[in-house]
C-alpha positions in Angstrom: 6.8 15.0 2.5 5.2 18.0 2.9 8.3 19.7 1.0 11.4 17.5 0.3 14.2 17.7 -1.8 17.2 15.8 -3.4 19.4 15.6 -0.9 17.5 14.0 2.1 15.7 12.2 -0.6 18.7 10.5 -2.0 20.4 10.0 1.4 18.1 6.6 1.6 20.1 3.7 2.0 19.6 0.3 3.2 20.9 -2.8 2.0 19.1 -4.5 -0.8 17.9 -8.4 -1.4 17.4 -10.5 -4.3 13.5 -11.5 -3.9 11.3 -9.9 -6.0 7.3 -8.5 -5.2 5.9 -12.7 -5.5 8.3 -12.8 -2.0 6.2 -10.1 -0.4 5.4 -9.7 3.1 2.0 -10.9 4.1 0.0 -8.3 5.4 -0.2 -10.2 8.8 3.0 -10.1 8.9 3.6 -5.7 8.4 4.9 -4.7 12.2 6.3 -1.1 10.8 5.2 0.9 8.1 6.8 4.1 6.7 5.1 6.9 6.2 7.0 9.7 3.9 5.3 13.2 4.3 4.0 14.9 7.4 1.6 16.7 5.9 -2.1 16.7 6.9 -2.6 13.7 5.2 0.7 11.8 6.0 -0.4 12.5 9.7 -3.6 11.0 9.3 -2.4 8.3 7.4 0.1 7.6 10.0 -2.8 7.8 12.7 -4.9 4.8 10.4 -1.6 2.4 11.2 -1.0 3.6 14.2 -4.3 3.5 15.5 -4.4 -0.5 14.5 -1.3 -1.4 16.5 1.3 -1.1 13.7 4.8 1.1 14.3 5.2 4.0 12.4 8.3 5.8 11.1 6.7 9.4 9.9 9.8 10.5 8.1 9.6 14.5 6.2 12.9 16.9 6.2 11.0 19.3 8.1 10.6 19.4 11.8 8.4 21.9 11.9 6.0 19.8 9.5 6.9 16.9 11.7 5.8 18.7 14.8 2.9 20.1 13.3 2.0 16.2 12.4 1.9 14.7 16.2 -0.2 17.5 17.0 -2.7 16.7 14.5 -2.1 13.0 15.4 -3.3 14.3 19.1 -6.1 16.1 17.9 -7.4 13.5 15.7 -7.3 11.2 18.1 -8.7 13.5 21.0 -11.8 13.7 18.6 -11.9 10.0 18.9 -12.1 10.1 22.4 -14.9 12.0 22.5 -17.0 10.3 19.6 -16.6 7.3 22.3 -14.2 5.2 19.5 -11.6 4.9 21.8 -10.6 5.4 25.0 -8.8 8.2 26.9 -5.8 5.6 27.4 -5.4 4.7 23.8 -4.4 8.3 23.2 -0.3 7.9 24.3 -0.7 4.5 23.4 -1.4 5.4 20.4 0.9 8.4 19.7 4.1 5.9 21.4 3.7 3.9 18.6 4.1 6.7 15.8 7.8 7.8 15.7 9.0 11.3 13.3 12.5 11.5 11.9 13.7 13.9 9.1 16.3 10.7 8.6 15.4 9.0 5.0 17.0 5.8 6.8 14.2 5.4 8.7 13.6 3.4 5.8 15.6 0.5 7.0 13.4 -1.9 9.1 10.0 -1.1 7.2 7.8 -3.7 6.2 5.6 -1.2 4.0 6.2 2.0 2.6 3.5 5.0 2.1 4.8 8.0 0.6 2.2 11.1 0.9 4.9 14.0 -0.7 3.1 17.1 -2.5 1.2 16.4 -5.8 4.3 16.8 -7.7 5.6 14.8 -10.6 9.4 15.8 -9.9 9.0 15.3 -6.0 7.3 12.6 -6.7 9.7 10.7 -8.7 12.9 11.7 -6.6 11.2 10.3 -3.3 9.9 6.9 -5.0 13.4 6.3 -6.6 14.9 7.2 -3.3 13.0 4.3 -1.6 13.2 1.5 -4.7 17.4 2.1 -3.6 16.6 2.0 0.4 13.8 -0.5 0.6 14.5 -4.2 0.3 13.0 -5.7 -2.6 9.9 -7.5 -1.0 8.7 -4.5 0.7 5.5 -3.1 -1.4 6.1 0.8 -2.0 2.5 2.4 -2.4 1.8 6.0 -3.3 -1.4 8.5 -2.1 -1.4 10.3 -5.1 -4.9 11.2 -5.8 -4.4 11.2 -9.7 -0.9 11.4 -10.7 0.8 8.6 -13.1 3.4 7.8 -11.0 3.7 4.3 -12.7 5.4 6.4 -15.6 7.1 8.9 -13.1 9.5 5.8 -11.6 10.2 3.3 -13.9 12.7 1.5 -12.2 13.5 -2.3 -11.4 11.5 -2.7 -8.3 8.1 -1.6 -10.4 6.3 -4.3 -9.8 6.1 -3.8 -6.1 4.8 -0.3 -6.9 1.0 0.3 -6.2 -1.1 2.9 -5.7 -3.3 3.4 -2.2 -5.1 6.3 -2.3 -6.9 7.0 1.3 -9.6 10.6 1.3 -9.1 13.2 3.8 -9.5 12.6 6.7 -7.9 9.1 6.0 -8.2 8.3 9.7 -12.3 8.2 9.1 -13.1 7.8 5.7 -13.6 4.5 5.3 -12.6 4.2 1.5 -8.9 3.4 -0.1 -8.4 3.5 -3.4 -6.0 0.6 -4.7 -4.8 0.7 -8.6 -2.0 -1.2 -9.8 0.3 0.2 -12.7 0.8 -2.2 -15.8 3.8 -4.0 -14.1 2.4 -4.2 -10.6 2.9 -8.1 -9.4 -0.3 -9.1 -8.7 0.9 -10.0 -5.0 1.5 -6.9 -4.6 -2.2 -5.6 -5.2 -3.6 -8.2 -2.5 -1.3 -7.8 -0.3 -2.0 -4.2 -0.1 -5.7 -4.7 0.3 -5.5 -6.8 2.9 -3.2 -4.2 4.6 -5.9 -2.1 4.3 -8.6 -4.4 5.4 -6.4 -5.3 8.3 -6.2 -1.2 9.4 -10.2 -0.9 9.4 -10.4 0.3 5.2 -12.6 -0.8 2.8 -10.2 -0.8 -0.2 -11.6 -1.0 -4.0 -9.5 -2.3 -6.3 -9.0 -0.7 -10.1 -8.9 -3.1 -12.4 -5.9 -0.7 -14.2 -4.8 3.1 -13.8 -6.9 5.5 -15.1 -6.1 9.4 -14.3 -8.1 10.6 -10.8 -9.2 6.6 -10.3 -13.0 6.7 -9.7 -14.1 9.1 -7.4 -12.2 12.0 -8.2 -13.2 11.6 -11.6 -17.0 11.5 -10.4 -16.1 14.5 -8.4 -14.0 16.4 -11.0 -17.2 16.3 -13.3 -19.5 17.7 -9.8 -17.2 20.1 -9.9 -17.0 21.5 -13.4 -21.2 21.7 -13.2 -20.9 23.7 -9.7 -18.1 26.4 -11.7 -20.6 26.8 -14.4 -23.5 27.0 -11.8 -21.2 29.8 -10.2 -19.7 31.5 -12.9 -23.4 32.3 -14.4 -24.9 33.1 -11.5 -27.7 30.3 -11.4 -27.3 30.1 -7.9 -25.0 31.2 -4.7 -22.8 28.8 -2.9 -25.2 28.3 -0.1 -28.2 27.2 -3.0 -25.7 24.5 -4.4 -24.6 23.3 -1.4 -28.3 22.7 0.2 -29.4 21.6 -2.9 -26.9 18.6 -3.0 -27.1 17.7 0.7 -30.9 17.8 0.7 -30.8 15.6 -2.6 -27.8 13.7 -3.2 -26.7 13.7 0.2 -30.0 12.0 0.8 -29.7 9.5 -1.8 -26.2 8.2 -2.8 -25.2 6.9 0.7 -28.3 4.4 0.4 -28.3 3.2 -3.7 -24.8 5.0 -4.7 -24.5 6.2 -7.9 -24.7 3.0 -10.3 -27.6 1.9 -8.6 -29.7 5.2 -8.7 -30.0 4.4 -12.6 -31.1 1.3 -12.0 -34.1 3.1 -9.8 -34.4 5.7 -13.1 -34.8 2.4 -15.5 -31.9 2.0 -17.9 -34.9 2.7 -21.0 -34.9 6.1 -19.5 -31.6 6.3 -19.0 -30.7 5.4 -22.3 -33.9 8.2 -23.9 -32.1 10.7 -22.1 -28.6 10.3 -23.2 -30.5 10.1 -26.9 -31.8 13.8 -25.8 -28.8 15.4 -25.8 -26.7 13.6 -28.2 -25.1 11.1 -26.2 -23.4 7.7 -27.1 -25.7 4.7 -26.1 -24.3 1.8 -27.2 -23.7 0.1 -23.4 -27.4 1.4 -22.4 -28.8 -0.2 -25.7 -27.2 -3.7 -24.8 -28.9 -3.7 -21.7 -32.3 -2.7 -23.3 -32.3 -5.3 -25.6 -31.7 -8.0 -22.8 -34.6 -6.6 -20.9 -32.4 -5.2 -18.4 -33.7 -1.9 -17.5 -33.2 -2.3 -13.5 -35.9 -2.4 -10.6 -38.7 -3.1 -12.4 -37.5 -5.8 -14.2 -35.8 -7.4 -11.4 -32.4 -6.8 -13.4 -30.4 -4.1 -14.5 -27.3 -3.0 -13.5 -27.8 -5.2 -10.4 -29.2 -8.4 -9.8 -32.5 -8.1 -7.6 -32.5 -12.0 -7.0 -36.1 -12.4 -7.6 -37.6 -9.2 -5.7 -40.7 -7.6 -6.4 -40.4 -4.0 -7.8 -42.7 -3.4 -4.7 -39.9 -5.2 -2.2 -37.5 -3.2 -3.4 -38.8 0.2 -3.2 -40.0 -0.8 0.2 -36.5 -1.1 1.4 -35.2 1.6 -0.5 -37.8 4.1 1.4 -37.0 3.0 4.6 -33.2 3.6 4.4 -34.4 7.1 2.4 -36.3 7.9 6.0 -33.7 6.8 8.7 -31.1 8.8 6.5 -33.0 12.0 6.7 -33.9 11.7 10.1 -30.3 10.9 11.2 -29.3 13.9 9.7 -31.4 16.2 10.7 -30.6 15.3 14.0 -27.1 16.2 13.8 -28.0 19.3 11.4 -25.8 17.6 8.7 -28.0 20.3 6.2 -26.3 23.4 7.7 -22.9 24.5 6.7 -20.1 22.9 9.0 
């Protein structure tokens, strides 16, 4: 929730069955979903169900963050409106289907359970006890945590039902969820939860385990300690760094990613720069010695299926040009 605490928390209760995570409910089959935490994200998240037909219970022991939640529910899908994604009457369509309570026995009924509390080990751990006791056992429990091991915060029974699904802000557009199972998540439970997502509109990635801040946090934690340095020495201002990425990156990583851009550097070069500055090689070197060193060997990190070098490129450029143009057309290189 946006705040909780014990007491609401551990007034969850709902009777109990004897199946187990392989007894799951289908994804087809998910008609509510509970959404713990009003918060912007918990409102946003409700709006992604919501928004794709499915009843929501948006419980937090706040009404004030609960009001606060429909509002943002409104607005978000106001914006919709007029993007042209959906339609005026969708709005209080929409919105009917989204029901707040500050009652943790809202529980009761859910077919799938998304808690979106504060990043907080303790709060945490006292909410996704609180719903192993409420839920019924074949009801998946996911988590939003953006890095937290919460596989180690609630070690209880019902573990293997516990998964994490990690949507980015603003969940109701970015298209991205983050699925990672802990080391006694029933595989069920994994698919199940993609397909949820897939169902909503999300293009889920599965982790093939936990690993702290999953994969793009951790690609953004590194940005981020290069930008503090950047800052606190005075290279450049916040203005520089920001155009800089946007006319670079921002350019590039929506068209090869960022796997594939070393594939368009050569994996040889790749692997002479890591040499440079003291770096580890070892996977690079494997690569090299297959003859793998990307584009212009048809193989690298990717497969090119027989391309030309040429071919490649080709297509490359082409995607490099309509991205620029798009975005200059809806000044994406000025500040928001």
């Amino acid at each position: 929730m946006a705040e909780t605490d014990d007491a609401a928390a551990g007034s969850m209760s709902a009777p109990r069955d004897a199946r187990g995570p392989r007894d799951a409910r289908d994804a087809g089959d998910v008609k509510t979903v509970l959404v713990v935490g009003a918060g912007v994200m918990g409102a946003s998240i409700a709006q992604v169900f919501a928004g794709a037909g499915i009843d929501v219970r948006l419980v937090d022991v706040h009404q004030a963050a609960l009001d606060r939640a429909m509002g943002l529910l409104e607005s978000g899908l106001q914006t919709f409106v007029e993007f042209g994604t959906i339609g005026p009457e969708s709005v209080a369509a929409t919105l009917s289907r989204v029901v707040p309570a500050t009652d943790m026995a809202a529980a009761a009924g859910a077919d799938f359970v998304i808690e979106a509390v504060s990043e907080d080990a303790g709060v945490k751990r006292t909410v996704l006890l609180a719903l192993d006791a409420a839920c019924p056992s074949d009801v998946v429990i996911a988590s939003n945590t953006s890095s937290l091991d919460i596989f180690g915060l609630a070690d209880f029974a019902g573990a293997g039902r516990l998964v994490i699904a990690h949507f980015f802000a603003p969940a109701h557009i970015i298209p991205l969820v983050e699925v990672v199972p802990g080391p006694r998540t029933a595989p069920e439970v994994v698919g199940r939860t993609k397909d949820l997502m897939e169902r909503v509109g999300k293009s889920p990635i599965v982790l093939a385990q936990f690993v702290p801040s999953f994969i793009v946090n951790r690609i953004q934690q590194a940005i981020g300690r290069a930008v503090e340095e950047i800052l606190e020495n005075g290279w450049a201002g916040p203005e520089e760094i920001d155009r800089a990425v946007k006319l670079s990156l921002g350019v590039r990583l929506p068209v090869v990613g960022v796997v594939q851009t070393l594939d368009f550097t050569g994996l040889d070069v790749v692997r002479d720069i890591l040499v440079s500055i003291g770096r580890d090689t070892s996977f690079f070197d494997e690569k090299v010695r297959e003859g793998r060193l990307g584009v212009k060997t048809g193989r690298g990190m990717y497969d090119y299926e027989g391309r030309s070098e040429v071919e490649i490129l080709k297509k490359r450029d082409l995607r490099f040009l309509q991205m620029i143009e798009r975005l200059k057309e809806i000044h994406a290189f000025e500040p928001v």
